[in-house]
SEMAR-334113 format. One record per residue: residue number from 1; residue in three letters; z, y, x of N, C-alpha, C in turn. Coordinates in steps of 0.2 Angstrom, whole numbers, plus 5000, padded with zeros to 4 digits. Layout:
BEGIN
> NUM/ala/Z/Y/X/Z/Y/X/Z/Y/X
...
// end
This chain:
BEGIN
> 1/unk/5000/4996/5003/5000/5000/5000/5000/5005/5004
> 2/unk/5004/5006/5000/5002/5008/4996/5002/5014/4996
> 3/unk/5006/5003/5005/5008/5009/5008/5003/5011/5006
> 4/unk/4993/5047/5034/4994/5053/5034/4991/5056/5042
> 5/unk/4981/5089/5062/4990/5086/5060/4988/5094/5054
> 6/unk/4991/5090/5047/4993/5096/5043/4999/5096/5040
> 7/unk/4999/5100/5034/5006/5102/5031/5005/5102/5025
> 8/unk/5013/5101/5023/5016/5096/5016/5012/5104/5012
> 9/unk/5008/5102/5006/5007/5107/5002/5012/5106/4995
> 10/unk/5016/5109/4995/5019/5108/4990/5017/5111/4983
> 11/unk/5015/5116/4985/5010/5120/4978/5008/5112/4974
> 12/unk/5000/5109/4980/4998/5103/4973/5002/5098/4972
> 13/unk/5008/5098/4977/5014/5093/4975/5017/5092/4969
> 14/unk/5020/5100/4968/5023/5103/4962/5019/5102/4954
> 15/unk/5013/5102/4957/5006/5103/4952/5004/5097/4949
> 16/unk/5007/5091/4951/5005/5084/4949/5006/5084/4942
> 17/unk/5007/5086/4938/5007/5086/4931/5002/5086/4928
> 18/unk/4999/5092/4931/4993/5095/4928/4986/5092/4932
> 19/unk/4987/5089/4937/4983/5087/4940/4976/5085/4939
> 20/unk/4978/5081/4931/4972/5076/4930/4967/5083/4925
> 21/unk/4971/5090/4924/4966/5094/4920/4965/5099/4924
> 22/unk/4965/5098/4930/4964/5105/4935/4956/5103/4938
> 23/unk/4953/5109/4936/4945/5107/4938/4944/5113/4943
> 24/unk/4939/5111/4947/4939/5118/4952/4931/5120/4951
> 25/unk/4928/5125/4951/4922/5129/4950/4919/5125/4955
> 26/unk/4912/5123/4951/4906/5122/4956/4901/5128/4958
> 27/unk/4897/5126/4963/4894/5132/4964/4886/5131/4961
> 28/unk/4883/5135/4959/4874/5135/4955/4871/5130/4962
> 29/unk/4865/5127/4961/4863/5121/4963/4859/5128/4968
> 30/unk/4857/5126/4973/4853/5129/4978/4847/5127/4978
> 31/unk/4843/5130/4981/4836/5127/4980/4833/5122/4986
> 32/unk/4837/5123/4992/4837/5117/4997/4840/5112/4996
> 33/unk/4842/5108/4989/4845/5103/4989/4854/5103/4990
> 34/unk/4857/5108/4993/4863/5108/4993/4868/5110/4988
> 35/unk/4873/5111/4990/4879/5114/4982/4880/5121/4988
> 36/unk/4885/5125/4985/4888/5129/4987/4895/5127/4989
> 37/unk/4896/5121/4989/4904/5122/4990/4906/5122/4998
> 38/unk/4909/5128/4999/4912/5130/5007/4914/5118/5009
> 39/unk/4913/5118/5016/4914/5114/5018/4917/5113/5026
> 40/unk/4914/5118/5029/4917/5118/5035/4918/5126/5036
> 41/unk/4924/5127/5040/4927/5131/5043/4920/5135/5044
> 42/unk/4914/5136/5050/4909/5140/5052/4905/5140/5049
> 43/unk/4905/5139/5041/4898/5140/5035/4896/5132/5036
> 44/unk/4892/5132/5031/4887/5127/5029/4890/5125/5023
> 45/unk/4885/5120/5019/4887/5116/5012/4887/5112/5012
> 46/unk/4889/5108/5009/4888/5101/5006/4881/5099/5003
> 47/unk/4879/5093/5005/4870/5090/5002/4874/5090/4993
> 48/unk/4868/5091/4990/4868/5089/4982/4868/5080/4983
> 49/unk/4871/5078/4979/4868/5072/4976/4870/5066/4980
> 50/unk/4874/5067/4985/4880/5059/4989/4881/5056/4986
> 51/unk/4880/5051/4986/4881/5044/4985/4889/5041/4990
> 52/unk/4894/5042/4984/4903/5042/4990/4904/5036/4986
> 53/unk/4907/5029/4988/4910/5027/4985/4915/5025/4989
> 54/unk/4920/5022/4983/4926/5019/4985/4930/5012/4986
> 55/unk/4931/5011/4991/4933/5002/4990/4940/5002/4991
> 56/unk/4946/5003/4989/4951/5002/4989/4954/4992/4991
> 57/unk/4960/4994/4993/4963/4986/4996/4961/4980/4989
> 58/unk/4964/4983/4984/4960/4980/4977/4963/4984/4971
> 59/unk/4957/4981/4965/4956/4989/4959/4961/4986/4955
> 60/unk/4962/4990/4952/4968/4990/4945/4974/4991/4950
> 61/unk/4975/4993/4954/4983/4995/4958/4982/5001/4958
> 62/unk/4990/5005/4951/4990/5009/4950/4989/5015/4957
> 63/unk/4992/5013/4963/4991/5016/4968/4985/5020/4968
> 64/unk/4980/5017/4969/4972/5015/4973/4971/5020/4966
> 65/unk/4973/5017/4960/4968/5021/4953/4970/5028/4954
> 66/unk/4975/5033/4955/4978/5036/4958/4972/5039/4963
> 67/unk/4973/5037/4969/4971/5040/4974/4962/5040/4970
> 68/unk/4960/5034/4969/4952/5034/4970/4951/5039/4964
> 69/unk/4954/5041/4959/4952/5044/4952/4956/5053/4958
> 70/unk/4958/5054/4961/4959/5060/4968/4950/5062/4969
> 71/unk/4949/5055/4973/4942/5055/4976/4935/5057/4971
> 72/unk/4935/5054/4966/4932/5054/4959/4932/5064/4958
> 73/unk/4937/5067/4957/4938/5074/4957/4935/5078/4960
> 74/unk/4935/5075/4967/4932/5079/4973/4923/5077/4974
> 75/unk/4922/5071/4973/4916/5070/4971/4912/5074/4966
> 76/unk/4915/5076/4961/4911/5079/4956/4911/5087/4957
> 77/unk/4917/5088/4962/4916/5096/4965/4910/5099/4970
> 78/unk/4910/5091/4973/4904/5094/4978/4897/5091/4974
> 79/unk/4898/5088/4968/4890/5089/4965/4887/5081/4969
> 80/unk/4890/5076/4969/4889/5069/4971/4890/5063/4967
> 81/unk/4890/5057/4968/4889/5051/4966/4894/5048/4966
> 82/unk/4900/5047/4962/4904/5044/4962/4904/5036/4960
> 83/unk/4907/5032/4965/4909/5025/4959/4916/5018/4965
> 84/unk/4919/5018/4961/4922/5012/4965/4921/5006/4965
> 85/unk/4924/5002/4969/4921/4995/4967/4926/4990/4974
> 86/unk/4928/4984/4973/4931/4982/4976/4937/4975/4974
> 87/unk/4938/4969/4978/4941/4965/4975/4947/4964/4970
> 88/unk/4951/4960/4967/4955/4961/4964/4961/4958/4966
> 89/unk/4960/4954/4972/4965/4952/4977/4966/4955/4984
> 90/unk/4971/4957/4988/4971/4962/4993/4970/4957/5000
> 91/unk/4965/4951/5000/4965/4946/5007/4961/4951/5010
> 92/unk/4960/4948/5018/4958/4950/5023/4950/4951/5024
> 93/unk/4947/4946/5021/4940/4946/5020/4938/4946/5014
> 94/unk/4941/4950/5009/4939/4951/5003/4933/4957/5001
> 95/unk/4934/4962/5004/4932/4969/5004/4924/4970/5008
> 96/unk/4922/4962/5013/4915/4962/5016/4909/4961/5010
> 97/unk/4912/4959/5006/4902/4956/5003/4903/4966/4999
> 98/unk/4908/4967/4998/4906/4974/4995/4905/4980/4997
> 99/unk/4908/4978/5005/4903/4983/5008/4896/4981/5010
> 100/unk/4894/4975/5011/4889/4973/5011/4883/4976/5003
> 101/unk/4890/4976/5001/4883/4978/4994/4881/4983/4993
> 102/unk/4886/4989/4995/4887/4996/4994/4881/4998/5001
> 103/unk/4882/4994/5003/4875/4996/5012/4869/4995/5007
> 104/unk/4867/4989/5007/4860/4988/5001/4859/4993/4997
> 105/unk/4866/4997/4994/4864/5001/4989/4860/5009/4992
> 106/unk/4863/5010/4999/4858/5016/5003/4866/5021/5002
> 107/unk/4871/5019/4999/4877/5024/4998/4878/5027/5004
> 108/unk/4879/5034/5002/4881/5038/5008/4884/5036/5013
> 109/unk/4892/5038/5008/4898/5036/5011/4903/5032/5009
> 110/unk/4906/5025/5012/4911/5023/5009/4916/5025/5013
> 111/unk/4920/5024/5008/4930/5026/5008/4933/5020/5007
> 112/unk/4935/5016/5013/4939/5011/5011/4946/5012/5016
> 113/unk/4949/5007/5011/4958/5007/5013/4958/5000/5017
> 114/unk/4958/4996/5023/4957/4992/5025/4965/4988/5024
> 115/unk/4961/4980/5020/4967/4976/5021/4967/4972/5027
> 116/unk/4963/4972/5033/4962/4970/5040/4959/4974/5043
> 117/unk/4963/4975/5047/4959/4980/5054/4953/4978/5059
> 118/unk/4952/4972/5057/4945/4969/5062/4943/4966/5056
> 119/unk/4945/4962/5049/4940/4959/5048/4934/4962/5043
> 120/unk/4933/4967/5043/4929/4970/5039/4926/4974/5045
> 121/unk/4927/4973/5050/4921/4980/5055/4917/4976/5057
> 122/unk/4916/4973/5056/4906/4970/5056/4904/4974/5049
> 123/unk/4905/4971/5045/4902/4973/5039/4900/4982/5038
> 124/unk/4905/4985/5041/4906/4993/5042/4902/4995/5046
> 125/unk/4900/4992/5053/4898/4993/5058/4890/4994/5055
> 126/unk/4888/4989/5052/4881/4987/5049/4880/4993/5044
> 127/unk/4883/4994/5041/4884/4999/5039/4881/5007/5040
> 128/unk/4885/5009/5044/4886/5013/5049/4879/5012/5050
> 129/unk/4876/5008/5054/4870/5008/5056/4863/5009/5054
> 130/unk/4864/5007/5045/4860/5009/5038/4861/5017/5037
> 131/unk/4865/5019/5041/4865/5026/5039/4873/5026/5035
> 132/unk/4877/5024/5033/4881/5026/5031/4888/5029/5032
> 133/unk/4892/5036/5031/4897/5036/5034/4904/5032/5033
> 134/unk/4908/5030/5035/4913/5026/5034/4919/5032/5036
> 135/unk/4923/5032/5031/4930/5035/5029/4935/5029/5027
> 136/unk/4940/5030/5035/4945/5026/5030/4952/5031/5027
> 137/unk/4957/5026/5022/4960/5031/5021/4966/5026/5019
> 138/unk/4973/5027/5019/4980/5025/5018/4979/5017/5024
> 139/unk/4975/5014/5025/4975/5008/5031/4969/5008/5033
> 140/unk/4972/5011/5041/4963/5012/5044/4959/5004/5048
> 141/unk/4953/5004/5050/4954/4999/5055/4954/5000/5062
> 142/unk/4951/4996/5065/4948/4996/5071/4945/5003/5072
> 143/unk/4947/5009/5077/4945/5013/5077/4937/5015/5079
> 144/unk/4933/5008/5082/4928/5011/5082/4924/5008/5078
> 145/unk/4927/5006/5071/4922/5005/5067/4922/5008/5058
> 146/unk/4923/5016/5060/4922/5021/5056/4922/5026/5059
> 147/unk/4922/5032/5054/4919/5039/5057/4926/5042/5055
> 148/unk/4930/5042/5052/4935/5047/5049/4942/5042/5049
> 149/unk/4949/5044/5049/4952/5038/5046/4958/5045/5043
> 150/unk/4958/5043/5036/4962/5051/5034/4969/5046/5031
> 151/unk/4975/5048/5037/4981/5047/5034/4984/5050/5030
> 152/unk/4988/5047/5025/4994/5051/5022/4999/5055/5027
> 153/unk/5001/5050/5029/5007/5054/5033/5008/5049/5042
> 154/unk/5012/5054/5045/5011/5051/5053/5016/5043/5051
> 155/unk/5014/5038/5054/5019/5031/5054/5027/5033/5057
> 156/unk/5027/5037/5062/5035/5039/5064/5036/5044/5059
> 157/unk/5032/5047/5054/5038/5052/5049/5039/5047/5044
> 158/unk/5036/5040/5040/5038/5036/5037/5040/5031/5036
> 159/unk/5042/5029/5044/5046/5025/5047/5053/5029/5047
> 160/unk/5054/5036/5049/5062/5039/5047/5063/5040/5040
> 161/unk/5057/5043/5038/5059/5042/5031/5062/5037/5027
> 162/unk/5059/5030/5027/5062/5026/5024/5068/5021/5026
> 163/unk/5069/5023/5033/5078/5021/5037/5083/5025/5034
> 164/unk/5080/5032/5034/5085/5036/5032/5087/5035/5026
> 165/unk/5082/5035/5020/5084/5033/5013/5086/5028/5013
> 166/unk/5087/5022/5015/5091/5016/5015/5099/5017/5018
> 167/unk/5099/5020/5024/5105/5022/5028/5111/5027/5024
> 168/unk/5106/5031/5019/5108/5036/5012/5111/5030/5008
> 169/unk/5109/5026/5006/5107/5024/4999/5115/5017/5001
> 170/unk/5116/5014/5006/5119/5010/5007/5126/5011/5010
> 171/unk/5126/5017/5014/5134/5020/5015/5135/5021/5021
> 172/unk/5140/5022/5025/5142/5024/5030/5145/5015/5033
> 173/unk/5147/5011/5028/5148/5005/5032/5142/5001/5032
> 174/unk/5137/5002/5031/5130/5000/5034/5129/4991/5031
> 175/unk/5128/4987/5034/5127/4981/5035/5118/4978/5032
> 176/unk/5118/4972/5029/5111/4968/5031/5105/4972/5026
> 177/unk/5100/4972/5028/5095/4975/5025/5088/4970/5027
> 178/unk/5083/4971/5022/5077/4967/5021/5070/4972/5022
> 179/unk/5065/4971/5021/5058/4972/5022/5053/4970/5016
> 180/unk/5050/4972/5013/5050/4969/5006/5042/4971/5007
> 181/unk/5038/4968/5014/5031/4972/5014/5025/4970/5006
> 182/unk/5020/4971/5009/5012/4970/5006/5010/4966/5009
> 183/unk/5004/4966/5014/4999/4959/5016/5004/4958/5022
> 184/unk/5003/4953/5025/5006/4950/5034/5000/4953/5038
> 185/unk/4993/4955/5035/4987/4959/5038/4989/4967/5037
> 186/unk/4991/4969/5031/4989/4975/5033/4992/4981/5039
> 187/unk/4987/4984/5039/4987/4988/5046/4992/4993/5046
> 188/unk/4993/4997/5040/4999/5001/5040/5006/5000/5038
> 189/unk/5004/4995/5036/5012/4991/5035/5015/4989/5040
> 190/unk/5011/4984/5043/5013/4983/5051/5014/4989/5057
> 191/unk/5012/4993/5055/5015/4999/5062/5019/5004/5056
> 192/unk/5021/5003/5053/5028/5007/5050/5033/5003/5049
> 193/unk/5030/4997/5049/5037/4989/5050/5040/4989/5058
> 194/unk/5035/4989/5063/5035/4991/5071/5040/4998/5069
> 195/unk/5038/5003/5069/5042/5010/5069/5049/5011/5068
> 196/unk/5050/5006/5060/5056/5005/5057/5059/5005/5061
> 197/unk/5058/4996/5066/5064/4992/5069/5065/4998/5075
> 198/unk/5060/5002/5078/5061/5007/5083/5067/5011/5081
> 199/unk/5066/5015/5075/5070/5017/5071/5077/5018/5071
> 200/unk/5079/5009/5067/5085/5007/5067/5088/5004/5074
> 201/unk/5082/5005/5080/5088/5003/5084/5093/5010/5087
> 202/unk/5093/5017/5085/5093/5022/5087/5104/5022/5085
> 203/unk/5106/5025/5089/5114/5023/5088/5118/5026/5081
> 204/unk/5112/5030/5079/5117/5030/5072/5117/5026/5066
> 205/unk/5110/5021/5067/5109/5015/5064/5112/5008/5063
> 206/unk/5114/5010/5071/5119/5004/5073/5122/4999/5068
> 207/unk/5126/5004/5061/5128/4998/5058/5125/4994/5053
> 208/unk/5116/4995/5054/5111/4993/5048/5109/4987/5052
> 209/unk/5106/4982/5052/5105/4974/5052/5099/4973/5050
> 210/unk/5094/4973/5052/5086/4970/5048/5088/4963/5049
> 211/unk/5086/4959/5046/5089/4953/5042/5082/4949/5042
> 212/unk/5078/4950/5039/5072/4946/5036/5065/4953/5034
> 213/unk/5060/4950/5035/5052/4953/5034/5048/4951/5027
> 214/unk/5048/4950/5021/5046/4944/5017/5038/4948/5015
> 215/unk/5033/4946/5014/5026/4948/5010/5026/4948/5002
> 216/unk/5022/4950/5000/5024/4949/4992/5015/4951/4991
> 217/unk/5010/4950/4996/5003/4953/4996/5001/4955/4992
> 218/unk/5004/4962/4988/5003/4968/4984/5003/4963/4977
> 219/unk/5004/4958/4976/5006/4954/4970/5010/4956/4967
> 220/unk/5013/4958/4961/5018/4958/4957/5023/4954/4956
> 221/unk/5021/4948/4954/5023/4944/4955/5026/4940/4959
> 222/unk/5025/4940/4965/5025/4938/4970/5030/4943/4972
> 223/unk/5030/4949/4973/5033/4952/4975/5041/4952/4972
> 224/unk/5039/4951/4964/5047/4949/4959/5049/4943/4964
> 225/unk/5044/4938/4966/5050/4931/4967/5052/4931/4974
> 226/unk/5048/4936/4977/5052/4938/4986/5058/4941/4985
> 227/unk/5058/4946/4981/5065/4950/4979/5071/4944/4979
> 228/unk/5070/4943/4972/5073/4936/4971/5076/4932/4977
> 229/unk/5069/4927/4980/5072/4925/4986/5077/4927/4990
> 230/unk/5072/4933/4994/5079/4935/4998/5085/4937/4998
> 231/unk/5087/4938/4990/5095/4938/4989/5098/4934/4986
> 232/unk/5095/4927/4986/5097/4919/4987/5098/4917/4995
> 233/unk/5093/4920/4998/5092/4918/5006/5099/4922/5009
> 234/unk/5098/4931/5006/5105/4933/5010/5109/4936/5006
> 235/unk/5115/4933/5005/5120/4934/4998/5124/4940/5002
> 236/unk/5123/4942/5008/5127/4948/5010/5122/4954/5009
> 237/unk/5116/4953/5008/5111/4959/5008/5114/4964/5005
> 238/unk/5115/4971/5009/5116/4978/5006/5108/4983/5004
> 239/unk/5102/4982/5007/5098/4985/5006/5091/4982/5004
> 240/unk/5086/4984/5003/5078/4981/5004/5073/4989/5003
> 241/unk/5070/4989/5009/5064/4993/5010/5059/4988/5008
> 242/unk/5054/4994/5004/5048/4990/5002/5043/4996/5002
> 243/unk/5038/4998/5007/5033/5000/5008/5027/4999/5006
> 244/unk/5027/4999/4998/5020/4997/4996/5023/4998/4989
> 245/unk/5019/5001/4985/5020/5004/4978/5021/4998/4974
> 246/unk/5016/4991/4971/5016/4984/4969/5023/4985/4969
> 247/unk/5028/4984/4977/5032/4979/4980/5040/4981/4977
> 248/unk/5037/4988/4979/5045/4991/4975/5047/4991/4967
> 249/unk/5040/4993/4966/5042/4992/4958/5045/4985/4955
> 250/unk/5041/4980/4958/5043/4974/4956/5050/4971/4959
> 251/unk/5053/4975/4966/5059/4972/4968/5063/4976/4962
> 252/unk/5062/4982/4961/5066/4986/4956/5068/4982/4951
> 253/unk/5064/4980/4945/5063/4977/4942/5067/4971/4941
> 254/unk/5067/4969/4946/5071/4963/4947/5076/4963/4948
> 255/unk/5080/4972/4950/5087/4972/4954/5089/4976/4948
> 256/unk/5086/4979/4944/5087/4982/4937/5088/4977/4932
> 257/unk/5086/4971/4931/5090/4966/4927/5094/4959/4930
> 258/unk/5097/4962/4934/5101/4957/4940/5109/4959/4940
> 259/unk/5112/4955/4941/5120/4956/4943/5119/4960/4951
> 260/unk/5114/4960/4954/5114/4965/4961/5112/4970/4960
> 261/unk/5112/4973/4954/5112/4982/4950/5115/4985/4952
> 262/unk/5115/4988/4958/5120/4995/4962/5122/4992/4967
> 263/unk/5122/4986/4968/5127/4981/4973/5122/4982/4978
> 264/unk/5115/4980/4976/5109/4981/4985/5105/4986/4981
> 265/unk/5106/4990/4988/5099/4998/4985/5092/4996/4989
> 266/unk/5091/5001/4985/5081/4998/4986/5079/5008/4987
> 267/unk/5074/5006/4994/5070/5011/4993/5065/5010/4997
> 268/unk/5060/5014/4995/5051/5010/4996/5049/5018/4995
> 269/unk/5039/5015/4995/5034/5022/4996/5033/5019/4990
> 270/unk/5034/5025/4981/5032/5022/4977/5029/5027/4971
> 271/unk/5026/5025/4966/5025/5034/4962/5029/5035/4957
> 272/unk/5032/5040/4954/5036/5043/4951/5034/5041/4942
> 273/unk/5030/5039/4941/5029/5036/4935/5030/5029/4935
> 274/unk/5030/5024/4940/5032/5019/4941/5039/5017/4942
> 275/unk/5042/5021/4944/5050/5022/4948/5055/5025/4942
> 276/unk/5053/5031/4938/5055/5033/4935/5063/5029/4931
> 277/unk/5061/5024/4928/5065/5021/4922/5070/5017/4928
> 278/unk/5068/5017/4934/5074/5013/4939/5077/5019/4943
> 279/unk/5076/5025/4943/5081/5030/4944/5083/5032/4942
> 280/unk/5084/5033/4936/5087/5035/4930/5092/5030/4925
> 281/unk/5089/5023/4927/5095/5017/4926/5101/5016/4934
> 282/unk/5099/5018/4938/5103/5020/4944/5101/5013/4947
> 283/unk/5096/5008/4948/5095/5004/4952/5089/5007/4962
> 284/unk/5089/5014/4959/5087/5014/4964/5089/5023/4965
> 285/unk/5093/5024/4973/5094/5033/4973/5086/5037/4974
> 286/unk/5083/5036/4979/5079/5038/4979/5072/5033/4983
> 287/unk/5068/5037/4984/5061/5031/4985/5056/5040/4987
> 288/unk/5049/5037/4991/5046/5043/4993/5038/5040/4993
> 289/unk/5035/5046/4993/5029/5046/4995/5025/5052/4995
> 290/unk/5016/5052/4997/5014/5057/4997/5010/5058/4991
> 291/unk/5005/5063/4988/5001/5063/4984/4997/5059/4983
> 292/unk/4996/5051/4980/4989/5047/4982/4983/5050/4978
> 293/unk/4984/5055/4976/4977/5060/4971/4972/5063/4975
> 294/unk/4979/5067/4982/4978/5071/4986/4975/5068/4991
> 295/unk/4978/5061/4994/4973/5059/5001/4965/5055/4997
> 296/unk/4966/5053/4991/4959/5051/4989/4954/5057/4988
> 297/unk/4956/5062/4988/4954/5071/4985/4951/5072/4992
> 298/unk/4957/5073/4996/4952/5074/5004/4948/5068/5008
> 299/unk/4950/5062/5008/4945/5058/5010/4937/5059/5006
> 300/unk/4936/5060/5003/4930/5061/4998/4928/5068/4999
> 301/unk/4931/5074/5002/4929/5078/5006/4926/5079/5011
> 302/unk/4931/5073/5015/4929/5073/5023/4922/5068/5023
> 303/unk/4921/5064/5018/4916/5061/5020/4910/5066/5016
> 304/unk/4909/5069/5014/4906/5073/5011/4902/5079/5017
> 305/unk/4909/5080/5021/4905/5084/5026/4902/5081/5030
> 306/unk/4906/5074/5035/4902/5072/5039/4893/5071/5035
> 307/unk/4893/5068/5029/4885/5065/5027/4883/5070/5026
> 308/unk/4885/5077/5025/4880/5085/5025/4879/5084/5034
> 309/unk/4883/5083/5040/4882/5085/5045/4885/5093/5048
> 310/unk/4892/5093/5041/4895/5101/5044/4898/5097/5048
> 311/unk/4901/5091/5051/4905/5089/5056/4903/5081/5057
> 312/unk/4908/5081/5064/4905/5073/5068/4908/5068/5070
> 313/unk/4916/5072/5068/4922/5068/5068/4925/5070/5074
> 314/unk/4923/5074/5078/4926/5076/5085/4933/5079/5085
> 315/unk/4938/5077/5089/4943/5082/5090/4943/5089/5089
> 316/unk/4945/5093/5085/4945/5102/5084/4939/5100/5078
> 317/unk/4936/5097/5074/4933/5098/5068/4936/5104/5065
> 318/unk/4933/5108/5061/4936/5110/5057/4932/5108/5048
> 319/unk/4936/5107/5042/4933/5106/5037/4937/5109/5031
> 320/unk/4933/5112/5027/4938/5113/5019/4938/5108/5014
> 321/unk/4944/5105/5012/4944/5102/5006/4945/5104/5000
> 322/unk/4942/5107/4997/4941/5112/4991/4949/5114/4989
> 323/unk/4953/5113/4986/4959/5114/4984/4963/5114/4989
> 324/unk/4963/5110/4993/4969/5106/4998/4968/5111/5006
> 325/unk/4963/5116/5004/4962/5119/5011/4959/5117/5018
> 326/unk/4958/5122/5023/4958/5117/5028/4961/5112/5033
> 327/unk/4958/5108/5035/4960/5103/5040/4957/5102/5046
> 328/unk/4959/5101/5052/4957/5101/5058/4956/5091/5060
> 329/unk/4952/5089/5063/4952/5083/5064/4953/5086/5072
> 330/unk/4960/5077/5072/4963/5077/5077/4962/5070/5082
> 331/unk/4968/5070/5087/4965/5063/5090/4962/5058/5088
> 332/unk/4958/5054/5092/4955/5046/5088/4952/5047/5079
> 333/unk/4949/5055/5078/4945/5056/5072/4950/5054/5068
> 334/unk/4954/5056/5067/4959/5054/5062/4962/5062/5060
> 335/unk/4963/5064/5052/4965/5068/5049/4970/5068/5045
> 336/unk/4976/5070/5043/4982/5071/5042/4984/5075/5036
> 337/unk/4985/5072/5031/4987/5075/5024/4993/5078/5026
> 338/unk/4999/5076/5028/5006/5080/5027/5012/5073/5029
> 339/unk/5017/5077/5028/5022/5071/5027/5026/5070/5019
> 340/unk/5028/5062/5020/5030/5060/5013/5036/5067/5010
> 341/unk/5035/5064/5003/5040/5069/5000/5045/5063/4996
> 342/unk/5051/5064/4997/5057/5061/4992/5056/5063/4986
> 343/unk/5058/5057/4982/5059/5059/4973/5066/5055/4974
> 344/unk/5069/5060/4970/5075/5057/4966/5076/5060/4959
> 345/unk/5084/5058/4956/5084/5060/4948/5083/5068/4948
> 346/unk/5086/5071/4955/5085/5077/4953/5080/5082/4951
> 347/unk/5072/5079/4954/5065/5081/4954/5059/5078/4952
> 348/unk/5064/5071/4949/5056/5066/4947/5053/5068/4942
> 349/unk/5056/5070/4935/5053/5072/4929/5048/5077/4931
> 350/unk/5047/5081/4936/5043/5087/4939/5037/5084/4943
> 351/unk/5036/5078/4940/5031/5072/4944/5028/5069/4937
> 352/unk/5018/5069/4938/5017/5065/4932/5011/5059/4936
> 353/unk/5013/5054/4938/5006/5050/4942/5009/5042/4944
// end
């Protein structure tokens, strides 16, 4: 999931309510085939009529529907070709015959969340060599086989993030805590899992204890009965982070009608319409994340520039993303929405997604 240099925009933070009605002006069609929408910092437009699509880890995860209907917005600002498409299981070699489809199709740009970081760069790569731009975005892969990789947030700001929240949420006597990941492949989960333990080993954490790792591969289901599991496995468990929107909801769910109701806290990256009825029943203090509307909004920008050719992914790019302002691409082509934001009871209802 469901499981990011720029700054927290709290403005379209605070704006998420209205999100789904906020429309931004296009500009009259040009008679060179371009739109008028500003795209890079030194002039230029956007081409009319890209062909952007989206491949998410897989569809129906309210996540991804979130972020890619983000993309879907931006898409229609710059006067392009929207569509997503994508498995409905999150495996490792699920997301190639689609990109393979999506190349045949002559698509501009794909925007994929990588459920492996190698097994799908051939399929990109070929891609890529049809012409097409590759944006990744919330799980990058292999860095040489895309043009853009637009993070949510840096892995060491949501590695403290969610130590801290757990460290909060468990007390000052500390003891066992779990990992309640998504895939045993995905890419961002593994280097925010790597971070954490960096994290906890720091001496104010001293008395917190990783215990176990479980996967619950973005399944619902699965993720309910890992829950379950681990607190038959560890009857001392005080905590469970769970990094992946699926994973938390469903460990929630499972600690919210449970005798471990207040007894083990849970905090994870999750959305505020998902979390809601488990912050407010008190199974859960608080939980974070960043706008998934906002990183599929600018991923759908950034590739819009690159396939215009206002940029080429190089260190120091500059680009606009219609709303969201500019962005600078930084090392290794990679572009940065902001850092995660905490929701608890006292801010969620000011959240609609």
């Amino acid at each position: 999931m469901r499981a990011g240099t720029g700054r927290v925009r709290l403005v379209a933070i605070t704006a998420l309510a209205a999100l789904a009605l906020a429309t931004a002006a296009c500009a009259d069609d040009s008679t060179d085939g371009t739109s008028a929408s500003p795209a890079a910092s030194g002039g230029g437009s956007m081409k009319n009529g890209l062909k952007i699509a989206f491949l998410p880890k897989q569809v129906n995860n309210p996540y991804f529907t979130t972020s890619d209907n983000g993309g879907k917005t931006a898409v229609e600002e710059i006067k392009g070709t929207y569509s997503e498409t994508g498995p409905s299981e999150a495996s490792p070699s699920a997301q190639v015959s689609y990109i393979n489809t999506l190349s045949q199709q002559n698509t501009d740009v794909i925007v994929v969340s990588a459920n492996d970081k190698d097994a799908i760069c051939g399929a990109l790569n070929e891609a890529r060599q049809g012409g097409a731009k590759v944006v990744t975005f919330d799980s990058d892969t292999n860095p040489t086989c895309r043009d853009l990789f637009i993070n949510q947030a840096t892995a060491e700001g949501i590695a403290k993030n969610q130590v801290k929240l757990i460290s909060d949420a468990v007390g000052p006597d500390g003891g066992e805590i779990a990992i309640l990941s998504a895939t045993a492949n995905a890419t961002n989960q593994n280097t925010w899992i790597e971070m954490m333990k960096t994290e906890l080993a720091k001496p104010e954490y001293a008395k917190l204890k990783l215990v176990d790792t479980v996967y619950g591969d973005d399944q619902d289901q699965k993720s309910f009965t890992e829950t379950q599991a681990l607190l038959a496995k560890h009857p001392n468990l005080k905590g469970i982070i769970s990094p992946t929107t699926v994973g938390v909801a469903a460990a929630a769910r499972y600690l919210s009608g449970s005798s471990y109701k207040g007894k083990v806290q849970l905090t994870g990256l999750g959305t505020p319409n998902q979390m809601r009825a488990f912050v407010k029943d008190g199974t859960v203090k608080a939980f974070a994340l960043w706008n998934p509307a906002d990183l599929g909004y600018l991923a759908a920008y950034a590739g819009g520039a690159l396939a215009s050719g206002l940029i080429t992914g190089k260190e120091g790019d500059k680009f606009t993303a219609g709303k969201l302002g500019e962005f600078t691409v930084g090392k290794d082509a990679t572009v940065l929405l902001g850092d995660p934001f905490t929701f608890n009871a006292s801010n969620i209802d000011q959240f609609n997604f």
